[in-house]
N, C-alpha and C positions, 0 to 999 in steps of 0.2 A: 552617572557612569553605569553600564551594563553589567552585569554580571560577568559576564565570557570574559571582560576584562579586565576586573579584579585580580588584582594577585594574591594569594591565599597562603598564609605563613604556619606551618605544622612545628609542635615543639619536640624535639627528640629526645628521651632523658639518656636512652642505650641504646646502641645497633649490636646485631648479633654476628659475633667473628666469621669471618670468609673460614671456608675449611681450610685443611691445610692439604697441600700437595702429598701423598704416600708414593713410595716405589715399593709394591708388592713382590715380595720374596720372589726371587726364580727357584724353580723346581729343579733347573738344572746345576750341574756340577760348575763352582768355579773353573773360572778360566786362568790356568798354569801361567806359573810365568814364561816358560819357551814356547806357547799357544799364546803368548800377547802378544811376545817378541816376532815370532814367524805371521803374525796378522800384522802387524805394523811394517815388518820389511817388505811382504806383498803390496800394502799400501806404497810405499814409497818408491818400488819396481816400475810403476810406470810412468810417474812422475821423474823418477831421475834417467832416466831411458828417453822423455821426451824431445825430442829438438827444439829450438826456438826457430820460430817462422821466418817464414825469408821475407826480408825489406827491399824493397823496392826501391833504387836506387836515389831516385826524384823523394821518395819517401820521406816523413819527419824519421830520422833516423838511419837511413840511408846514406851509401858510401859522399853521393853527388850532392846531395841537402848537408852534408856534414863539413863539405868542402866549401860549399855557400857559404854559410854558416862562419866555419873559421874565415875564413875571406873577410867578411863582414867585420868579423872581431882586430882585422888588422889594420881599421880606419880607427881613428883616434879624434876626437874634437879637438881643433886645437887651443880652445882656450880653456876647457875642462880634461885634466889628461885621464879620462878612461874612455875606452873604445865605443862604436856608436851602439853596438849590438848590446852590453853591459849597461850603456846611459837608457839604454829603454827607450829609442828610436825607430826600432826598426820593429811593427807591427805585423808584416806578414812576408813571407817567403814560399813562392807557389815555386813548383817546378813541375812543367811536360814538356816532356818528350826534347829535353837539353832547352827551352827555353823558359828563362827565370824573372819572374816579375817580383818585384820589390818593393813592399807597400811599407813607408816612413814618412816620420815629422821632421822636424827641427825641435830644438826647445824655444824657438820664438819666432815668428816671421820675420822679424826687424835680424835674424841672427847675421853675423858678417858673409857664414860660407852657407847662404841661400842660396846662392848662383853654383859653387862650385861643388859642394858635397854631395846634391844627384848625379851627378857626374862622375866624380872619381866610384862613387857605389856602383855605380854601369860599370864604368870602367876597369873595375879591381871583381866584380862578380863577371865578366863577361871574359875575366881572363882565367876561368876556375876552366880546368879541366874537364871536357864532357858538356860545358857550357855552349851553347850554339849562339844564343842572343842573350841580353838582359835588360830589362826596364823598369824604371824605377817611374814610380808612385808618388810624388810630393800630397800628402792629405795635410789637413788642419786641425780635421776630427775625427775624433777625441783630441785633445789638446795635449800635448807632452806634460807630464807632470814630474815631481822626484819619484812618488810612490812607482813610476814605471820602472826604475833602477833596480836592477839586479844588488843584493846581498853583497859580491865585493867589493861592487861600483862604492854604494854606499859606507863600505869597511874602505875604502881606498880614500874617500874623501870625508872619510872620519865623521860620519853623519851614523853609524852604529855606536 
């Protein structure tokens, strides 16, 4: 074996303490308590004086996405009773320009309303207000799982 690769073992009996962090005095005069007060409400002047940004209708978060969205939540599986949006189905929700594509699974190909659940989701998103067209997505993958389940789904079907 070479030397260069050797591994070479030193014994340590002490190591010498890291310094310690100081804050060196300021020279200058405390700072008052109505000089802390009057710096902190300047702080907070323009922060609470800011508006929040405008969202874009199609936008996550938007008037026409929020409308989607609940539309969504008012389909129900019918042999699991919580909504498809809560079961973790429905993977993506695009919107331009009033047309909404809608990317979702099933929990199983073999499920009964294979056939008719893209269907009413067209049907039930294509009647949201502001909506022009809608289509729907049947994917496979990622496969639906429970972990996709929204927090109340899961409190609804007593799995919390």
């Amino acid at each position: 074996m070479s030397e260069d690769r050797m591994i070479k073992v030193e014994e340590v009996t002490s190591v010498e303490a890291p310094p310690k962090a100081r804050v060196e005095d300021v020279e200058t005069a405390p700072e008052t308590m109505g000089e802390k007060l009057e710096r902190k409400r300047d702080y907070l002047e323009g922060f609470l004086a800011a508006k929040p940004a405008e969202v874009a209708p199609g936008a996550v978060g938007g008037d026409l996405y929020e409308a989607v969205i609940n539309s969504l939540k008012d389909i129900f599986d019918p042999e699991i009773p919580v909504n498809i949006y809560d079961l973790g189905l429905i993977y993506n929700v695009e919107i331009d320009e009033g047309h909404v594509v809608v990317t979702m699974t099933l929990t199983t190909p073999h499920c009964p309303v294979a056939e008719s659940m893209p269907a009413e989701v067209e049907l039930r998103v294509g009647a949201v207000p502001g909506v022009g067209d809608a289509e729907v997505n049947l994917v496979w993958d990622p496969p639906w799982s429970p972990e996709n389940m929204s927090d109340e789904a899961r409190l609804e079907l007593g799995m919390l």
